[in-house]
N, C-alpha and C positions, 0 to 999 in steps of 0.2 A: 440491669446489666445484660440479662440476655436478650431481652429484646432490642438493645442498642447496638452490636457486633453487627448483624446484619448491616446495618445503615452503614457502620464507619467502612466496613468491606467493601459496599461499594460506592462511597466518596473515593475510596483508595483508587477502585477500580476506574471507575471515572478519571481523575486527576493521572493515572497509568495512561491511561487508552489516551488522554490529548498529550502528554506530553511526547509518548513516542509518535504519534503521529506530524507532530512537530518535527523531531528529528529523524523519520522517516522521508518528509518532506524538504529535510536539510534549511526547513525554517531557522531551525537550531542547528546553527553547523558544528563541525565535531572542534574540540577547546572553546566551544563557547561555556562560559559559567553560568552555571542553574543554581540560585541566590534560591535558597528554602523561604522565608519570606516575602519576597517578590512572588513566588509561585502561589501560597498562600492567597495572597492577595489577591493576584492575575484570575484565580478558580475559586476566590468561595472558599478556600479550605482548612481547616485545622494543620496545623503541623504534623499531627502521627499521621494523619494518611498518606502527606505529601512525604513523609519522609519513609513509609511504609511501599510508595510506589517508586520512588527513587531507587531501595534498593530491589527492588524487583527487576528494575530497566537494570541495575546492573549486575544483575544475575545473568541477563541474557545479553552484557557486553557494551547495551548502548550510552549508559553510562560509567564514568570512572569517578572514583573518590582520594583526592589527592590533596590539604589544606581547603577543603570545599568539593562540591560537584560540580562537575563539567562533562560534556558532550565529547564521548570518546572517540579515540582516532576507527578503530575499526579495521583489522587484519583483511588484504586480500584474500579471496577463496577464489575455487575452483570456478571459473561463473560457467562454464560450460553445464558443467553439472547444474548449476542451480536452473538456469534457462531449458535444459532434460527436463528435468525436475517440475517445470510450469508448466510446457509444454503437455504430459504426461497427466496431470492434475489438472492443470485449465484446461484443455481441450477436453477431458471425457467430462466435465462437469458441466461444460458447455453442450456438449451434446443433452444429457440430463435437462438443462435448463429448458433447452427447446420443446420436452415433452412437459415440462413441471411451470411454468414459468406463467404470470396472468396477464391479464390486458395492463394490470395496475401498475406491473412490474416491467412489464414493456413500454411503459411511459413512462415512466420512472428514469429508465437507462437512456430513452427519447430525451426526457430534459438533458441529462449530465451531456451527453452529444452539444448539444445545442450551446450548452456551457460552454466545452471545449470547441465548440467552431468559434467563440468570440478569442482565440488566443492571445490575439495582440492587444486586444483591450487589459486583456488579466496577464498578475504578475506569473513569470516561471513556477511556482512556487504555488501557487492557485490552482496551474492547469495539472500538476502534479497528483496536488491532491484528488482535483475530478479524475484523475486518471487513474488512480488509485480506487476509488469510490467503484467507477465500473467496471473493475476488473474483479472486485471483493464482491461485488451485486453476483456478476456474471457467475463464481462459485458456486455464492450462498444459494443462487436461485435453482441448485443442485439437490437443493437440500438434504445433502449429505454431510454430518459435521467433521466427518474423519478429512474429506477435501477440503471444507474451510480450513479448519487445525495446520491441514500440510502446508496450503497454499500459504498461509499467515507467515510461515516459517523462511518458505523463497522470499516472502518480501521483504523478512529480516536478515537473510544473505544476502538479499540484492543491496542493501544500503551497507553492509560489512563490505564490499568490493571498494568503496569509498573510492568511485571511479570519478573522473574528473571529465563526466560525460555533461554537452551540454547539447540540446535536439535542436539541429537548424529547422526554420521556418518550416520549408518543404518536407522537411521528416514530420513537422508536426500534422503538418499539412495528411501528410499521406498516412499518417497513425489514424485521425481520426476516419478517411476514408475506409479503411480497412475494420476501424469499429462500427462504420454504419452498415457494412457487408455483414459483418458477425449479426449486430442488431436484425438486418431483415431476415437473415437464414434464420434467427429465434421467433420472428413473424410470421415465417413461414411454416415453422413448425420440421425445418428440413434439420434431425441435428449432425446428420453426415455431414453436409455443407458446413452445420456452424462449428463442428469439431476442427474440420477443415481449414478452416478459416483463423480459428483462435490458434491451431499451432502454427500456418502461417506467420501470421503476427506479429507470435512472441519469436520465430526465426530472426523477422525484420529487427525486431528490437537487438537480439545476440549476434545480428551482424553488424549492428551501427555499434556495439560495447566493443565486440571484436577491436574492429577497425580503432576506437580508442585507445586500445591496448596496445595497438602495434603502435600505436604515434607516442609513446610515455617514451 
């Protein structure tokens, strides 16, 4: 028995980490239903883990339990603050990265680019996630875990704004230009530039939510 708990902790964990990042990605959008046996099935899993990481997701609000589980609506918040809040956290970790950061790990964030230049080939939903991917690298490569822990946190406000934001072409367009700027200034080894640069950014990002907000 005690050598067993480790494992099912992390099936749990596991079967946690995809399904919120499903409805971090809005894969799962919020009232959609999360059927315990279908998920089972979907991951390989036992019921107690799956139902072991359900409620953990709704510990932290992403999901509800109501006749079943389901993909919760999610309260607007402050997004000013949370966009402060990245800004402040991704930019100095980004700086970090530029001194910390290896050849391995600079190919790495090269491929996800490469990724997201194919946008229109992949669904919204897809480029999401790569965008996600390099922005969680861009942290970790801080290797600071107090910055990962925070930054984890804005991305779980950023999905509680449950903003009805969608990125025209050319905003995608110009996101990824602005990640290859970041990408070379961590080439460079410049992390004034890539501090620079990441809080830029996430500006562009909190003026195109902005502007959303004023169109509700």
């Amino acid at each position: 028995m005690m050598l067993a708990r480790p494992a099912a902790a992390s099936i749990a964990t596991d079967v946690y980490q995809q399904l919120r990042d499903k409805i971090l990605s809005h894969e799962a959008r919020p009232g959609d239903r999360l059927i315990e046996d279908d998920i089972c099935a979907q991951l390989s899993a036992g019921r107690t883990p799956v139902r072991e990481a359900l409620l953990r997701l709704q510990g932290e609000g992403l999901v509800s339990r109501h006749r079943g589980w389901m993909v919760g609506n999610g309260a607007p918040l402050a997004f000013r603050s949370i966009f402060e809040g990245r800004m402040a956290i991704e930019g100095y970790a980004t700086r970090l990265a530029a001194e910390r950061a290896t050849p391995e790990d600079l190919a790495y964030l090269r491929d996800l680019l490469v990724q997201m230049d194919a946008a229109e080939s992949v669904s919204r939903s897809e480029v999401s996630r790569l965008n996600r991917l390099f922005h969680r690298r861009l942290v970790a490569l801080s290797d600071n875990t107090y910055f990962v822990e925070q930054h984890e946190r804005t991305q779980f406000h950023y999905w509680s704004l449950r903003l009805p934001v969608i990125f025209a072409q050319d905003q995608l367009a110009h996101s990824n230009v602005q990640h290859a700027d970041i990408l070379h200034a961590l080439e460079q080894r410049n992390g004034d530039l890539a501090e620079q640069l990441t809080r830029k950014h996430i500006a562009t990002t909190m003026r195109i939510v902005a502007d959303a907000l004023e169109e509700r």
